[in-house]
NUFI-713873 format. One record per atom (N, C-alpha, C, CB): x, y, z. Coordinates in steps of 0.1 Angstrom, whole numbers, plus 5000, padded with zeros to 4 digits. Atoms other than C-alpha are relative to their C-alpha. Glycine has a CB too. Example, Ala and Ser with C-alpha at 12.3 -4.5 7.8 and 13.67 -1.06 7.14 Angstrom:
% residues 2
500949885000 512349555078 500950125000 499050005012 499149895000 513749895071 499250115008 500450054986 
% end
This chain:
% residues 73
498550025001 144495928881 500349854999 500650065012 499850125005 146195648871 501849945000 499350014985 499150024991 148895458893 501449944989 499249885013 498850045014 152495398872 501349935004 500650164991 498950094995 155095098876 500950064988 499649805000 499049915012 158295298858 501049895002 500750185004 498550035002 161395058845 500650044993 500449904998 498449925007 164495178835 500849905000 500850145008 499150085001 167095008822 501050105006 500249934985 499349904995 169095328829 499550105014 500150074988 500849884990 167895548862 499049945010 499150134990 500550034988 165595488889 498549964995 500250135010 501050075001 162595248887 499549995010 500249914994 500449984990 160095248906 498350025004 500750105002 501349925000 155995288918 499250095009 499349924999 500549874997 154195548920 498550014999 500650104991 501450064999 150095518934 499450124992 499349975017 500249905007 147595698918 499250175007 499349934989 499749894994 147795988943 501150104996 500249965010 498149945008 151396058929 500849975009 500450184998 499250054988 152795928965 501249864992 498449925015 499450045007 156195788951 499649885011 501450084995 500350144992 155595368970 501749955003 499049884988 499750074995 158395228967 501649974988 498749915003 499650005006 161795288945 501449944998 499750094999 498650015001 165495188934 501050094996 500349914994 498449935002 168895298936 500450044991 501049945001 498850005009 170595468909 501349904998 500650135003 498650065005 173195268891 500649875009 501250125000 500850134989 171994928917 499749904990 498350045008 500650075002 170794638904 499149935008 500749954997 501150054992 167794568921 498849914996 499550115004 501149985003 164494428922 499150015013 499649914991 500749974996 161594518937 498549985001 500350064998 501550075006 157794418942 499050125011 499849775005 500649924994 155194598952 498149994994 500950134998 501450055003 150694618949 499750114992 498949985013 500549875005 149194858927 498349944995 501150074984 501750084998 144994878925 499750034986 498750085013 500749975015 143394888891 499450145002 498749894995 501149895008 141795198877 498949995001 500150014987 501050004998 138995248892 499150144993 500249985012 500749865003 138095598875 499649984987 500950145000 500849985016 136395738844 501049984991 499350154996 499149995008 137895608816 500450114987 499749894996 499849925009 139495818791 499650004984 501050025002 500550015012 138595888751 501249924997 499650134993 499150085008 141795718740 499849865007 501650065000 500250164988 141295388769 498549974994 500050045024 500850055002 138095348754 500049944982 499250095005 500350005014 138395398716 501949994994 499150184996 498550005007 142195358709 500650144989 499949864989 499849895010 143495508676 499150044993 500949984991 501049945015 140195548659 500150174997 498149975004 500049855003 140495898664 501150094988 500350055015 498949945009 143595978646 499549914986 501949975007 500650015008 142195728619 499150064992 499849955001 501149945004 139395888612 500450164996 499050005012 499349895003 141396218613 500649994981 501249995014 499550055015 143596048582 499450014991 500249904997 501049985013 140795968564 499450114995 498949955002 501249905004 138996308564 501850094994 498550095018 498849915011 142696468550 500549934993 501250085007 499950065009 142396198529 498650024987 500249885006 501349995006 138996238514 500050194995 498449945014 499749885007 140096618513 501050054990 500150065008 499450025011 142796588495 499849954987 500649965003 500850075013 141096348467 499150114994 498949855004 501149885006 138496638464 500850134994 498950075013 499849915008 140496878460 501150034991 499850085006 499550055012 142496748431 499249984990 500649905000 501250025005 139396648419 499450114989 499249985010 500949895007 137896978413 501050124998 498850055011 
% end
């Protein structure tokens, strides 16, 4: 899990650890600020945190390379 600092220009800002335990938030319709610790990501990283967009690239290409073929033939 993976701990999330939320701003809003509109609505309630605020963080949230990566338990889901809300830390530490503001007021509706307030002008606030707020400070607070959050710990790095210590877990397994995910396929997109490692590799970005290659995946959907690579996706493109191959209904690109299918498309060329099958005009082709």
């Amino acid at each position: 899990r993976t701990p999330i600092v939320r701003a809003a220009n509109t609505g309630i800002s605020g963080f949230i650890d990566a338990t889901g335990q809300i830390r530490n938030t503001t007021q509706l319709f307030k002008r606030e600020l707020i400070v607070d610790e959050i710990a790095p990501n210590k877990g397994p990283r995910t396929f997109y945190s490692k590799f970005g967009d290659i995946f959907s690239y690579l996706c493109l290409a191959l209904v690109a390379i299918i498309t060329f073929l099958a005009y082709r033939f």
